[in-house]
C-alpha positions as a LaTeX table, in Angstrom:
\begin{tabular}{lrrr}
\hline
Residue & $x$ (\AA) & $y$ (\AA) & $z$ (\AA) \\
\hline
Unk1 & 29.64 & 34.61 & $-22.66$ \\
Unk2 & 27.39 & 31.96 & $-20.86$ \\
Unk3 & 26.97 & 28.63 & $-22.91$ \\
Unk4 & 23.67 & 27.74 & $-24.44$ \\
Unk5 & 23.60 & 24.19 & $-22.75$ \\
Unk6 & 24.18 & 26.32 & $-19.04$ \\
Unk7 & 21.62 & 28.83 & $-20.08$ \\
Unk8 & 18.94 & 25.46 & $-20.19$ \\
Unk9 & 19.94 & 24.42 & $-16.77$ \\
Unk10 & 19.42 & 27.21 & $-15.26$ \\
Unk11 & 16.00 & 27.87 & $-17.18$ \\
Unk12 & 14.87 & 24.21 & $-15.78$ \\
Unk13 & 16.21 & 22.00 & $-18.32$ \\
Unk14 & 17.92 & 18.68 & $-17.47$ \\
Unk15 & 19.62 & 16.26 & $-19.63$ \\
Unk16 & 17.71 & 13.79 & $-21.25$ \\
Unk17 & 18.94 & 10.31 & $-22.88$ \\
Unk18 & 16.29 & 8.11 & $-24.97$ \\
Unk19 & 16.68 & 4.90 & $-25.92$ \\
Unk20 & 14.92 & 4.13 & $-28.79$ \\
Unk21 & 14.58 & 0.74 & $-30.11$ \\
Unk22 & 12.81 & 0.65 & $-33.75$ \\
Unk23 & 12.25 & $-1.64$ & $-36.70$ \\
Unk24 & 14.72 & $-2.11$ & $-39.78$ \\
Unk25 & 12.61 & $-1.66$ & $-42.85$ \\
Unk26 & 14.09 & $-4.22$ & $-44.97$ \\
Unk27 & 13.70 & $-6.32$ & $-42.15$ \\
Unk28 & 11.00 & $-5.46$ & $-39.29$ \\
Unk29 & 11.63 & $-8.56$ & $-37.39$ \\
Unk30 & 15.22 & $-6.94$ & $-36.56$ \\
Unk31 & 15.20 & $-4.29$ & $-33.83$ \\
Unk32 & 17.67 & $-1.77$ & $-34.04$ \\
Unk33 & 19.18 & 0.72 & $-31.06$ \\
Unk34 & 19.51 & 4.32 & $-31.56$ \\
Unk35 & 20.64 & 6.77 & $-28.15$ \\
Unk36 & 19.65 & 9.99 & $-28.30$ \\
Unk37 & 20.66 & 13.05 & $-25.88$ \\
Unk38 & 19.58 & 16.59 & $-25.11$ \\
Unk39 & 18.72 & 19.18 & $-22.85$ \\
Unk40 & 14.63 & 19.05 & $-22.45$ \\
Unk41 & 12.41 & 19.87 & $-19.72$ \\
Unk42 & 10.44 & 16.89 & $-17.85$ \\
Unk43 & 7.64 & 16.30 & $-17.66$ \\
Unk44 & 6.81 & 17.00 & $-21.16$ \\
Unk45 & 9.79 & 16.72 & $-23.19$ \\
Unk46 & 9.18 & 19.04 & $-26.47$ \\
Unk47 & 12.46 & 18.58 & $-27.59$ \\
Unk48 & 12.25 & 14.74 & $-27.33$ \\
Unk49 & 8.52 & 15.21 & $-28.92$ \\
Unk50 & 10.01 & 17.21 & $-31.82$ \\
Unk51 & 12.84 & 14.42 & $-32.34$ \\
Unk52 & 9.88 & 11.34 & $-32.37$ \\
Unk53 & 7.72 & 13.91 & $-34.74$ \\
Unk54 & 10.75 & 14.04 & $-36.87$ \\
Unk55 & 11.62 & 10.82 & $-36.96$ \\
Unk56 & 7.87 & 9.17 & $-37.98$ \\
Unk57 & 7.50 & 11.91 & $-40.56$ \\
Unk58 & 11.10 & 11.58 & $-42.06$ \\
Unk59 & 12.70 & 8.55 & $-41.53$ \\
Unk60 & 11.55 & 4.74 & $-42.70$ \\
Unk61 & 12.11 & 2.97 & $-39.75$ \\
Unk62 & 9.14 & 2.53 & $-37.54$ \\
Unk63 & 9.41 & 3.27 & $-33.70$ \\
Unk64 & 9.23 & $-0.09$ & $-31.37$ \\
Unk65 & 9.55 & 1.76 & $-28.02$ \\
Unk66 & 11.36 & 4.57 & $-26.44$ \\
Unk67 & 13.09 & 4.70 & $-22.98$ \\
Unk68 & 13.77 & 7.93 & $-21.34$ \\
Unk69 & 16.03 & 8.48 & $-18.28$ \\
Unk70 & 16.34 & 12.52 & $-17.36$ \\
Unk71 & 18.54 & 14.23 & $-14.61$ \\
Unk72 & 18.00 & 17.98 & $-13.95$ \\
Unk73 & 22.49 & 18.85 & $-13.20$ \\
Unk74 & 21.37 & 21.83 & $-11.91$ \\
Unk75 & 18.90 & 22.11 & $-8.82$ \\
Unk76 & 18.11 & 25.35 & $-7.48$ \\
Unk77 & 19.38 & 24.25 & $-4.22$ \\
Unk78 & 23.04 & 24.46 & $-5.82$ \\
Unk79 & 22.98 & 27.53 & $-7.43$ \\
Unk80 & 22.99 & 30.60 & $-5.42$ \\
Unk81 & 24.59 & 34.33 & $-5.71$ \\
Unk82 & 27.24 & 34.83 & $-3.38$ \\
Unk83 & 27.87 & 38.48 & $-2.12$ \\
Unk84 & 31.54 & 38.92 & $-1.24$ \\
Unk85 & 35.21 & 37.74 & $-2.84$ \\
Unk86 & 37.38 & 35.08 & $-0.91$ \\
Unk87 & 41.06 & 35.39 & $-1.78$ \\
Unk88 & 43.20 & 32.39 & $-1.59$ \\
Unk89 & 47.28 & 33.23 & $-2.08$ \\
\hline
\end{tabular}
């Protein structure tokens, strides 16, 4: 069985980390950190989307700014079928 997570990369998805920096609502003049990280397709990001929908809808802490970094770990350059079997001892 093929994981889910190698199923993405193959469909186009890369790994995506946000940093996301937002307000503490007892005290918005303190910035707090939270890293987030998923597989999500670039340009667009819906799963990223989703999470930022989620977040202004559900949690109390308003959004500062967001910092996304996103590396596809599987280029179609690297992954190709092979016809044949090579047997080492």
């Amino acid at each position: 069985m093929v994981s889910k997570e190698f199923r993405q990369q193959i469909e186009g998805y890369g790994l995506t980390t946000a940093h996301i920096l937002y307000r503490i609502p007892d005290h918005p003049g303190v910035l707090q950190t939270f890293v987030w990280q998923d597989y999500d397709l670039a340009p667009r990001f819906p799963v990223l989307t989703g999470f930022l929908d989620f977040w202004k809808r559900e949690l109390d802490g308003p959004l500062h700014s967001v910092r996304v970094a996103h590396s596809q770990l599987v280029k179609p350059a690297e992954f190709r079928a092979v016809n044949g079997v090579l047997t080492l001892h």
